[in-house]
N, C-alpha and C positions, 0 to 999 in steps of 0.2 A: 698324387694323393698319398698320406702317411698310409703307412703299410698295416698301421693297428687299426684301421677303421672298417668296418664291417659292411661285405654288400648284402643288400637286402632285396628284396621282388621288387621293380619298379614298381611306381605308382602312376593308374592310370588316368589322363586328364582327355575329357571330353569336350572338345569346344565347337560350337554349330557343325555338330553330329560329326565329328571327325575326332578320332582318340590319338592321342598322344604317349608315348613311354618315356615316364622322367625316373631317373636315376635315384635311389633312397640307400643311404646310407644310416650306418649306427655308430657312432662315436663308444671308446674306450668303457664311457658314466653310461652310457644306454641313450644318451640325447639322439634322437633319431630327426634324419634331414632330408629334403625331397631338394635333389639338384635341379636346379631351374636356370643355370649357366647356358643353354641353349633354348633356352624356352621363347623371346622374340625372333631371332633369327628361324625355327621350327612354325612360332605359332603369330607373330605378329600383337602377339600380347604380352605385358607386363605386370609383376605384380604389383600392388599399392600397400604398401607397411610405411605406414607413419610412423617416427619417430625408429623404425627399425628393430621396433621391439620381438618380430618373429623373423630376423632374418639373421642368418649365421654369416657376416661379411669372410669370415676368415677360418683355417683351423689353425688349432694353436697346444702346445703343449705347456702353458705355463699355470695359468690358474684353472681352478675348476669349482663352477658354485651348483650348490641346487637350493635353491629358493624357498622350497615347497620346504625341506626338512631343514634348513638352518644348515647347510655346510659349504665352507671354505677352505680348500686345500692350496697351498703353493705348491706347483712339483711333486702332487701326489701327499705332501703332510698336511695334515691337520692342523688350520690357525691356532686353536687350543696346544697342540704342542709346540709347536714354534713360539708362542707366547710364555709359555712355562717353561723356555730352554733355553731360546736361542739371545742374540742379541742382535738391534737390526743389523750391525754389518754382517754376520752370520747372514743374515735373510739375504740379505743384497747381492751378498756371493750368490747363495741359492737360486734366485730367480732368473741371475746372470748367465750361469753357467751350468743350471740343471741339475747339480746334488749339495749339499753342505760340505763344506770344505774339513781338511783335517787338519791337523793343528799348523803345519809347516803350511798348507794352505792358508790359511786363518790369518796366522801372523805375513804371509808376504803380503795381502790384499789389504790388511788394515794399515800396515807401511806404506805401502804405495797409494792409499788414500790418502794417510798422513801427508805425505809429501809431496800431492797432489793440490795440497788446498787450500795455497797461494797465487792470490790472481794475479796478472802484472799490475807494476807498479802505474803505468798509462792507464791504466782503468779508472784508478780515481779519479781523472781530468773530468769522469762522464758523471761519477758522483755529486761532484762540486758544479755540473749543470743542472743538476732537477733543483725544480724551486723547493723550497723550505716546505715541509707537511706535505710532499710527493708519496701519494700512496706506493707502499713496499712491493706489491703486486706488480704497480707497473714498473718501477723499477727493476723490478725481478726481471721482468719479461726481457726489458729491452738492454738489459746487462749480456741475460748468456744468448738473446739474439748475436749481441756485438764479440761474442767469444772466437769466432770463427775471422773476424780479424786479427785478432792478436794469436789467434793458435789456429791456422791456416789446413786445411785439410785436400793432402793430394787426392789428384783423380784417380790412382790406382791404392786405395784401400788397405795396407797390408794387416799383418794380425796385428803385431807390436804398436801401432799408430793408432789401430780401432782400440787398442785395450787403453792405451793411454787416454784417448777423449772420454772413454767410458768414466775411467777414474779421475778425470779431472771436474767432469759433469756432476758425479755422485757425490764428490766431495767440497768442490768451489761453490755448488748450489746452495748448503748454507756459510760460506762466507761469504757470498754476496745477499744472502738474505740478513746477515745480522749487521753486513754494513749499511745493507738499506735501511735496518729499524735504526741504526747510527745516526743517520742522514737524518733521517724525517724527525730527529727531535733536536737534531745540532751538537750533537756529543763526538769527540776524536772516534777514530776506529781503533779497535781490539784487534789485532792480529791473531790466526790460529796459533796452536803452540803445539810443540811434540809432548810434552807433558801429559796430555789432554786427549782419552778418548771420542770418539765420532759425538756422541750427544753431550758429552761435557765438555767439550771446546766449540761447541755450538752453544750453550747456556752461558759459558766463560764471556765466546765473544759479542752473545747480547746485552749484558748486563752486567760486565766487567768497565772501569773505569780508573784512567789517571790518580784521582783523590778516591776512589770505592773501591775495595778488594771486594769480589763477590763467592760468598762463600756456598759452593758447591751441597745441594740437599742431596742426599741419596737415595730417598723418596722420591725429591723432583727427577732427578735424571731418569730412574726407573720409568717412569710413567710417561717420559717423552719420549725416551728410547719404546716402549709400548707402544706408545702415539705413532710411531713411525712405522713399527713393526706392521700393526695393525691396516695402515694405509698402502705400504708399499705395491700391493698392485689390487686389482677387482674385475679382473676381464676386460672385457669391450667396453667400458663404462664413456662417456661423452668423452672427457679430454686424452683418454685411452686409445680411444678409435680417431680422433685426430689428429693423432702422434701418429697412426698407421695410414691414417691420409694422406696427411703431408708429406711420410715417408714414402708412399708409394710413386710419388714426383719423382725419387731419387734426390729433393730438397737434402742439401747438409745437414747433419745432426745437429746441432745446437737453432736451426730454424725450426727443424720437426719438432723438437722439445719444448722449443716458446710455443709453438703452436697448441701445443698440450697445455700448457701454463696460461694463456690465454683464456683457454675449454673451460679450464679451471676455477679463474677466478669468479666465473659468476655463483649466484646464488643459488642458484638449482643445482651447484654439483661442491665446487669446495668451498664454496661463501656458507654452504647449509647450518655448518654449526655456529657462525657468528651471527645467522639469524637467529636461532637458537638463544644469544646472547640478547640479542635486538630487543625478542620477547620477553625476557626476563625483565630488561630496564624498564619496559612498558608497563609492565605490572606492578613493578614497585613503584613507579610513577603516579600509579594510579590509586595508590596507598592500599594495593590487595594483596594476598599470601598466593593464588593461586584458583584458587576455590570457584570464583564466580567465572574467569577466562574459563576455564574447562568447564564450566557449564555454560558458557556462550559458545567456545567449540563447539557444541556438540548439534548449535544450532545452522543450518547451511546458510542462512539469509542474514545472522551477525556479522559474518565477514572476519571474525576472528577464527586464526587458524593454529593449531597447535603444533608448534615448530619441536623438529627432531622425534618425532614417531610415526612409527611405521616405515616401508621400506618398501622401493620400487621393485626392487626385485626379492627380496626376503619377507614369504608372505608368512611365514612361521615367525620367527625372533631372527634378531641380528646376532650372527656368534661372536661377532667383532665386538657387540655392545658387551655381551654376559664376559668377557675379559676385561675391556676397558673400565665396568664397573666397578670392578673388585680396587683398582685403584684410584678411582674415582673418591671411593670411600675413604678409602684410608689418606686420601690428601686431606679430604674434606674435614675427617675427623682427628687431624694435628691439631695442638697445641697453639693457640694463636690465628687460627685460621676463624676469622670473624666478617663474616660478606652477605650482606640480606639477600643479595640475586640468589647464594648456593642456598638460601634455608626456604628460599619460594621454590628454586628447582628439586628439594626433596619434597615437597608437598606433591609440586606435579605429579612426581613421580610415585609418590605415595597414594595418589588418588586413581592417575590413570592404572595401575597394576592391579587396583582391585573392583575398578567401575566396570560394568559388563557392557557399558556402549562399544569401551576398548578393546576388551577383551574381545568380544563376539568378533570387533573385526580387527584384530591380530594387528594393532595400534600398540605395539611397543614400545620401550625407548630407544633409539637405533646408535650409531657408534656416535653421531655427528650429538646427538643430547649429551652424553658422557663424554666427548670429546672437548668438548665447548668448556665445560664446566672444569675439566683436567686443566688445559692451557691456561685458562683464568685461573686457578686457586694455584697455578704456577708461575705468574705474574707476568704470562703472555700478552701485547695490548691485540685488543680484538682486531686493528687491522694487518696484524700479522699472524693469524689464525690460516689465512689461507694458504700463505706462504709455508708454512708448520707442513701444510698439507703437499706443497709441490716437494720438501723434502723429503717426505716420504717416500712418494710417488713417485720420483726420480728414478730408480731400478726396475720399477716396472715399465716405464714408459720405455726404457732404454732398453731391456729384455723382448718386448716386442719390437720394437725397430728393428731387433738386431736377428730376431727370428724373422721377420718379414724380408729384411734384404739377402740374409743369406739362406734364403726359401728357392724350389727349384725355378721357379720363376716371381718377379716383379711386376704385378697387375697396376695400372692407374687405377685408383676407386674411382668410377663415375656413375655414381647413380642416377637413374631415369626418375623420369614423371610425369603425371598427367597434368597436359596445358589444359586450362579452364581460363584463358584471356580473350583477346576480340580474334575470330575468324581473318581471312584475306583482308587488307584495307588498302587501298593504295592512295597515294598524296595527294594533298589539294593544293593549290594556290593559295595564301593566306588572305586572299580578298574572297576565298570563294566560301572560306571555313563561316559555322553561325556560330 
């Protein structure tokens, strides 16, 4: 058990008139925890938490949120400051290795990304098998699954071999995301280039071409390097704590990671902001500004839902969002920038901020509304939003992997349940079955 966590009086549990002493601890933030690691083997009982929402699988020292007041720290900083400072490989260091780096730090990690983030040449074979308009998602998936043949990982783990997958994961993840968007429209591939910082030879190699130079925004990059910064980790979030599933097999890194990447692509977790987008086209579809969906929201039996507010876990505001805002705006309000989805998404936004249905219940815009709309007024196609999202995501995923294997011990997660199917049956003859 880490040495910064506080004991506290056990807690006592009564079950058919027989008490129990379970262990309570208090985490570093004051989150307080009743250990129930021996509670069947003791009690022949289990708890029931659906969805896992009051259960702490892990301790961990990398993120820390509280919900209740809007705050997210990497390693102890403040997303508001790491947003105003840092750049994400800065983060990416941070999350990896536990402080920000200093400058001789800085520059060997973004070298060794650099020169990390060429795939082998045999990889394209795999390219040139997905069919034409293969979603980039699952090409993602089943790329850096296949990374572990062409970059082989010994059974004994040393530092130098761990650091290298680390860097080749954090950096090949968008070169094979921008060859996927390559792919799925029929255009050559773009190689990275050393010219080229982390998010602008990721811009480069989506939207650079043979006959098109693409000319690098300064705007844009800022706001996808944000984009990233913003995503790179969220606690135990769904495709978070399947990265620490998968990994607790001892599965190899680049399967634990797709397994994350998988988590990921649904709707309810990194699909949320192209729903986001979904809703907008619906609306203009529908020849409205916004006005009448948010008052059919508001109805439970409409069946219209209002995509990108509010927050599972952030029942105050999203701190993620009140950043990603501010460049939100300033994309939105360039020069040239002419799009009816962004002029019904300011309505939204304009109406839910001052309607008291939303307000009363703390229905904000969250990161995935201002996310959605950033990557679109950056000529993101929506189904590569969610891909946007596993680069991000990439350093945290790989920062708990890497706290979880090198933790004093390696648990299988296997959580319990309550059967509710048929009792004892035993077989019949199939002449005997009605």
């Amino acid at each position: 058990m880490n040495e910064n966590i506080k004991v506290l009086a056990p807690a006592i549990l009564t079950l058919e008139d027989k008490d129990y002493s379970l262990p309570t601890y208090i985490g570093v933030e004051g989150e307080k925890a009743i250990d129930i690691t021996k509670l069947r083997s003791q009690t022949g009982y289990v708890t029931l938490d659906d969805g896992y929402g009051n259960t702490g699988a892990c301790e961990s020292a990398i993120t820390y949120i509280d919900g209740e007041k809007g705050i997210l720290r990497y390693r102890g900083y403040p997303i508001e400051e790491l947003a105003a400072h840092s750049r994400f490989v800065e983060v990416a260091y941070l999350l990896l290795n536990g402080d920000l780096p200093n400058s001789d730090q800085l520059k060997h990690f973004s070298t060794h990304l650099n020169q990390s983030s060429i795939i082998h040449e045999d990889m394209h074979h795999f390219f040139s098998g997905f069919p034409r308009g293969s979603h980039p998602m699952g090409i993602l998936a089943t790329m850096v699954a296949s990374l572990s043949t062409f970059y082989p990982i010994p059974e004994e783990l040393d530092e130098a071999t761990e650091t290298q997958i680390v860097a080749n994961l954090v950096s090949q993840v968008r070169t094979i995301a921008a060859f996927s968007y390559k792919k799925s429209i029929g255009e050559p591939l773009v190689y990275p280039s050393i010219k080229y910082k982390y998010t602008s030879n990721f811009l480069n190699m989506m939207f650079a071409s043979p006959v098109r130079d693409y000319q690098l925004d300064p705007d844009i990059v800022d706001a996808i390097d944000m984009f990233l910064i913003l995503h790179a980790d969220h606690e135990q979030n769904c495709s978070t704590s399947s990265v620490r599933t998968a990994g607790s097999s001892l599965a190899n890194v680049y399967a634990v990671i797709t397994a994350g990447i998988a988590a990921l692509w649904g709707p309810r977790h990194g699909g949320a902001n192209q729903e986001v987008i979904k809703m907008l086209e619906q609306i203009h579809a529908e020849g409205g500004d916004g006005t009448e969906f948010i008052n059919q929201a508001k109805d439970k039996d409409s069946g219209r839902r209002l995509m990108g507010f509010g927050h599972r876990v952030y029942k105050n505001f999203d701190p993620r969002a009140q950043v990603l805002k501010q460049h939100c705006d300033k994309l939105l309000n360039k020069p040239g920038v002419n799009d009816p989805l962004l002029d019904i998404a300011r309505r939204l936004e304009e109406i839910a901020l001052k309607d008291d249905y939303f307000i009363s219940r703390k229905l904000y815009p969250n990161v995935d509304f201002y996310s959605g709309l950033i990557l679109r007024a950056a000529g993101i196609p929506t189904n590569m939003f969610t891909v946007l999202f596993a680069i991000g995501r990439m350093p945290g995923w790989l920062a708990h992997w890497r706290e979880m294997v090198h933790g004093d011990q390696v648990t299988i997660y296997r959580p319990r349940q309550i059967y509710m199917g048929e009792t004892l049956r035993h077989y019949q003859d199939i002449t005997q079955r009605t």
